[in-house]
C-alpha positions in Angstrom: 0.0 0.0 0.0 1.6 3.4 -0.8 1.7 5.9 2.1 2.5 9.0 -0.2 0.6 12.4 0.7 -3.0 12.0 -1.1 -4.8 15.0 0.7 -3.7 18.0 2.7 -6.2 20.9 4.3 -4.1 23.8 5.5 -5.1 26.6 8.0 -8.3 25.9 6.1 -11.4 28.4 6.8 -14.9 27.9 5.4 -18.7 28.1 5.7 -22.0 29.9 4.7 -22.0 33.6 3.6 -20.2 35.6 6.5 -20.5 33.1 9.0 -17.5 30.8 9.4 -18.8 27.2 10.4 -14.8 25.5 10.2 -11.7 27.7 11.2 -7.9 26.7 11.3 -8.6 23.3 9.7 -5.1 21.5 9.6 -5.2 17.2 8.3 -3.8 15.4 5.9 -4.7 11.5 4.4 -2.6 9.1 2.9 -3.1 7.5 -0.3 -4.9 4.2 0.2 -6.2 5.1 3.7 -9.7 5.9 5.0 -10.3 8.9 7.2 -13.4 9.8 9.5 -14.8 13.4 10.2 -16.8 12.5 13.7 -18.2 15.1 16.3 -21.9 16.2 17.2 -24.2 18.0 15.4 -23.8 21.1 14.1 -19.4 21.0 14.5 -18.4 21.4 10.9 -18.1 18.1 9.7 -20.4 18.1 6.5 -19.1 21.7 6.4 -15.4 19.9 5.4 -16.3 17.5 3.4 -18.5 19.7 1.4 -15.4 22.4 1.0 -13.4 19.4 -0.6 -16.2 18.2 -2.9 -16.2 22.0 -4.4 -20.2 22.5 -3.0 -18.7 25.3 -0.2 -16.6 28.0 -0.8 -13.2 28.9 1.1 -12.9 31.4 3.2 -8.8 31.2 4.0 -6.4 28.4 3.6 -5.9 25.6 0.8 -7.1 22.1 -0.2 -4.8 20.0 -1.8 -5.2 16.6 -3.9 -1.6 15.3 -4.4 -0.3 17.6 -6.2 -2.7 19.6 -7.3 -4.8 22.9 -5.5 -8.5 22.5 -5.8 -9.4 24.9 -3.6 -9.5 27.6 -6.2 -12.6 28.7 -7.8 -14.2 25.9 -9.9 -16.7 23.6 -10.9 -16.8 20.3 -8.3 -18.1 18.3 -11.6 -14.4 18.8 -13.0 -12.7 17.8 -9.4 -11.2 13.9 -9.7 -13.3 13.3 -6.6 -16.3 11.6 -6.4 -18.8 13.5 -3.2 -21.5 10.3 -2.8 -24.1 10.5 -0.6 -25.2 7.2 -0.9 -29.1 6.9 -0.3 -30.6 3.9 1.9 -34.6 5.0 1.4 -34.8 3.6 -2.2 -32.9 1.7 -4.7 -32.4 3.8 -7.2 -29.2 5.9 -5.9 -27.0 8.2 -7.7 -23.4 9.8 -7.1 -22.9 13.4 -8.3 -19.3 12.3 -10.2 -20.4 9.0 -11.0 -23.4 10.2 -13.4 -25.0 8.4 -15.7 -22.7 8.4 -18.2 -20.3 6.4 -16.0 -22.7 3.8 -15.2 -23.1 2.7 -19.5 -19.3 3.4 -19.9 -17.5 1.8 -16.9 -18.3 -2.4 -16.4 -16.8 -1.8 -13.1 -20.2 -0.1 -11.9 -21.9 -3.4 -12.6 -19.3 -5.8 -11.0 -19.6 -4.1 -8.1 -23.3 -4.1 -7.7 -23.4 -7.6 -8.3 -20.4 -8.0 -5.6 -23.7 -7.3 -3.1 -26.5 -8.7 -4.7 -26.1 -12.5 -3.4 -26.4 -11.4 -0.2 -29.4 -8.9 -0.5 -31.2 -11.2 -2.5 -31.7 -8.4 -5.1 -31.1 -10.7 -8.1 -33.5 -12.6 -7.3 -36.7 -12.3 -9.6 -40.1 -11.6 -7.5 -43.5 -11.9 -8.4 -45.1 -8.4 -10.2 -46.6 -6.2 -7.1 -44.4 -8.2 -4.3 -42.5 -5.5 -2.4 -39.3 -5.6 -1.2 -38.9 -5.9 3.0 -36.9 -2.8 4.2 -33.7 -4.9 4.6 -34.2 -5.9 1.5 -34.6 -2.3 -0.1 -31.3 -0.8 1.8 -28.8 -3.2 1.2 -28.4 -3.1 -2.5 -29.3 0.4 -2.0 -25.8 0.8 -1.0 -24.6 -1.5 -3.5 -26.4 0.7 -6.5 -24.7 4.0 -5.1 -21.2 2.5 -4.4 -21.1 1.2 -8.2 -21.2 4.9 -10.0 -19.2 6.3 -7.6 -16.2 3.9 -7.5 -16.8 3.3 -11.3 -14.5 6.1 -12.4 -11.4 5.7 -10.1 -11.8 8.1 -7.9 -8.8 9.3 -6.1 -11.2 10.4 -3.0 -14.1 9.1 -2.3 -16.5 11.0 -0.3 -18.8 9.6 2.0 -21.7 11.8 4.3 -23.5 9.6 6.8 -24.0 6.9 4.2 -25.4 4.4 6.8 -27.4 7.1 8.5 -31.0 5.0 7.7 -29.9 1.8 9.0 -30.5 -0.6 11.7 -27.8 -1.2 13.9 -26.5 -4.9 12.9 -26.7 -3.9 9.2 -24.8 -0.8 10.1 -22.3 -2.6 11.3 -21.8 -5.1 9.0 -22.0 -2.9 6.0 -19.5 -0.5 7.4 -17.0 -3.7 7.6 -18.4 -4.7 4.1 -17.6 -0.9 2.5 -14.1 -0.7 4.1 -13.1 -4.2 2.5 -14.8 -2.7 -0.7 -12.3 0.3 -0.5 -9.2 -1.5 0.5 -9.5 -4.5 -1.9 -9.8 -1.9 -4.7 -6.8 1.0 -3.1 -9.5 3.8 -3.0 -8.9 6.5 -0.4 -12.0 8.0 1.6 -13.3 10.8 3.9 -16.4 9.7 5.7 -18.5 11.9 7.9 -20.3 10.5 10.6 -21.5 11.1 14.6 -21.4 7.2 15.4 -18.5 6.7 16.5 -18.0 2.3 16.6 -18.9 3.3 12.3 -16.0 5.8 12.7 -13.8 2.8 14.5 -14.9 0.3 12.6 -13.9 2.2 9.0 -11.6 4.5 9.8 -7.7 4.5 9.7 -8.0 8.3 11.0 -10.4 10.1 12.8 -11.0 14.0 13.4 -12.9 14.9 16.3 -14.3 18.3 15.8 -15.8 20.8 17.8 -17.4 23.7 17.3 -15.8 24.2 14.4 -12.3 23.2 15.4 -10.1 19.9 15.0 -9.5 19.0 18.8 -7.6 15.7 17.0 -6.6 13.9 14.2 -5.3 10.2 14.9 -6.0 6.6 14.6 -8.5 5.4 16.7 -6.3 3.6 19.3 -4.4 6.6 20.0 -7.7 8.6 19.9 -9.0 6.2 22.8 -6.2 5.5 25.1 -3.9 9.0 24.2 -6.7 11.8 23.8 -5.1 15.6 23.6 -8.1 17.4 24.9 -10.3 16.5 27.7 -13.4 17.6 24.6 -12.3 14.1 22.8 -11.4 12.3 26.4 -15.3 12.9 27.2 -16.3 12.2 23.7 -14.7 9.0 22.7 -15.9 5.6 24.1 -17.0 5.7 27.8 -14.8 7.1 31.0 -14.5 8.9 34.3 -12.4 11.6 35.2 -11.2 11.9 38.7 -9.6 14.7 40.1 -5.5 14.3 41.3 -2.0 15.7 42.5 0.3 14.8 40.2 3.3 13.3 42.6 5.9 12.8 39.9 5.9 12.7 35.5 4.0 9.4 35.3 2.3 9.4 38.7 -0.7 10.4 40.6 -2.4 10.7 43.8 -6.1 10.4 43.6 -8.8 9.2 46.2 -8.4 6.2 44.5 -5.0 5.6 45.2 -2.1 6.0 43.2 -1.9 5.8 39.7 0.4 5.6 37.5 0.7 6.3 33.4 2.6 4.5 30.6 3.9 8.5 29.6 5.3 11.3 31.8 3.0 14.3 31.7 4.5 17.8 31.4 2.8 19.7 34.5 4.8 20.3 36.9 5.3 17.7 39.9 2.3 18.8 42.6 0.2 20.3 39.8 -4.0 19.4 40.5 -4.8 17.4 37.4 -8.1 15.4 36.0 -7.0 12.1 35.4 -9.3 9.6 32.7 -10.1 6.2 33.5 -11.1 4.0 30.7 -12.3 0.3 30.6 -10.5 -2.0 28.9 -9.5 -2.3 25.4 -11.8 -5.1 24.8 -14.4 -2.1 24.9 -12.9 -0.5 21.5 -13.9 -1.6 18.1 -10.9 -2.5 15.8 -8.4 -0.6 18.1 -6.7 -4.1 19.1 -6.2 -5.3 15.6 -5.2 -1.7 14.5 -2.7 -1.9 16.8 -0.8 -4.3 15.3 
């Protein structure tokens, strides 16, 4: 897998008229790897994503696709990036790079709706005025949108909330089915979510935004177990802060005892500090396998 520079955002700023919804926006993807956008509602996410599809103007700062600036003023048609927002309600889907004209022209839109259709049981014929049960309906949903988007190659594939409509188990095994989709074929993504065992379970980076700010941009084990901010130590998996004196660089005295880290903190010794305690890492999607 090649780990050369695919995307870069720098000191990016952009939103909606005058108001600025993303400020001092700093990430960069690799080429073959699959990064998440994750935070609540309303923290900038879509914001992003839209700003690399072309849909959102910017404000301050660059995008840039290896080699190339797209951040300037242009059509997102004519961008080598395919923005999907792949539709669950129906199955007739559509991706705004991966028109019509690339579902006659490129095979590969075919091959890789029929990659899903065993399963889904779309193939199958059914009787005239049978309808379709809702798991039914989804599942090659997904299917029909991924084949027009990944038909033309994208270098970056762009994904908001494409498992939004749902149930939970066919979340989840969709989002494992996508990201062996994407890696079997080399195809780099962005995909924006606020669930974060989809952001785990897909992701080789994740962003945590807030309000309008990156707080971090790592893998997902680091995310859990090393969090910068005590925003993403609240907001990723489950925990308990408890309040300390920090006695030396890797130790501290709580109520609980003394505890000690597996990395010296930079307060100085007798400092107050919030310590996190975390279950165990059994409690982390994919982080034990990433770690290897």
């Amino acid at each position: 897998m090649s780990h050369s520079l695919l995307l870069s955002l720098r000191d990016l700023s952009c939103g909606y008229h005058e108001h600025r919804v993303v400020q001092d926006l700093n990430l960069h993807l690799n080429a073959g790897d699959i990064g998440c956008l994750l935070g609540p509602s309303g923290c900038g996410k879509t914001t992003t994503l839209r700003a690399i599809a072309g849909f959102e103007p910017v404000a301050e700062g660059e995008i840039q696709l290896e080699d190339q600036v797209i951040s300037a003023p242009a059509s997102p048609w004519r961008r080598r990036s395919a923005a999907s927002a792949w539709c669950f309600r129906t199955t007739r889907c559509s991706a705004p790079d991966g028109g019509r004209e690339h579902r006659l022209r490129h095979p590969q839109a075919g091959q890789l709706r029929t990659h899903h259709r065993g399963a889904a049981g779309a193939g199958q014929a059914r009787p005239p005025g049978q309808a379709l049960p809702p798991r039914a309906v989804r599942r090659p949903a997904a299917a029909r949108g991924a084949g027009p988007a990944l038909a033309p190659e994208p270098r970056l594939l762009l994904l908001d909330e494409p498992f939004s409509n749902l149930d939970g188990e066919l979340r989840r095994r969709l989002s494992h089915e996508v990201r062996d989709i994407l890696k079997a074929r080399g195809t780099s993504a962005i995909l924006v979510t606020h669930d974060q065992e989809e952001a785990f379970a897909v992701s080789d980076h994740v962003g945590v935004f807030k309000e309008g700010k990156l707080e971090q941009w790592d893998t997902p084990f680091n995310l859990y177990h090393e969090p910068l901010t005590p925003f993403v130590a609240s907001f990723i998996g489950q925990g308990y802060f408890i309040r300390g004196q920090l006695l030396s660089p890797d130790s501290v005295q709580t109520e609980l005892g003394v505890i000690r880290g597996n990395r010296a903190y930079i307060w100085p010794v007798g400092s107050s500090v919030d310590v996190l305690l975390r279950p165990t890492i059994s409690s982390t999607p994919r982080t034990a396998s990433r770690r290897r």
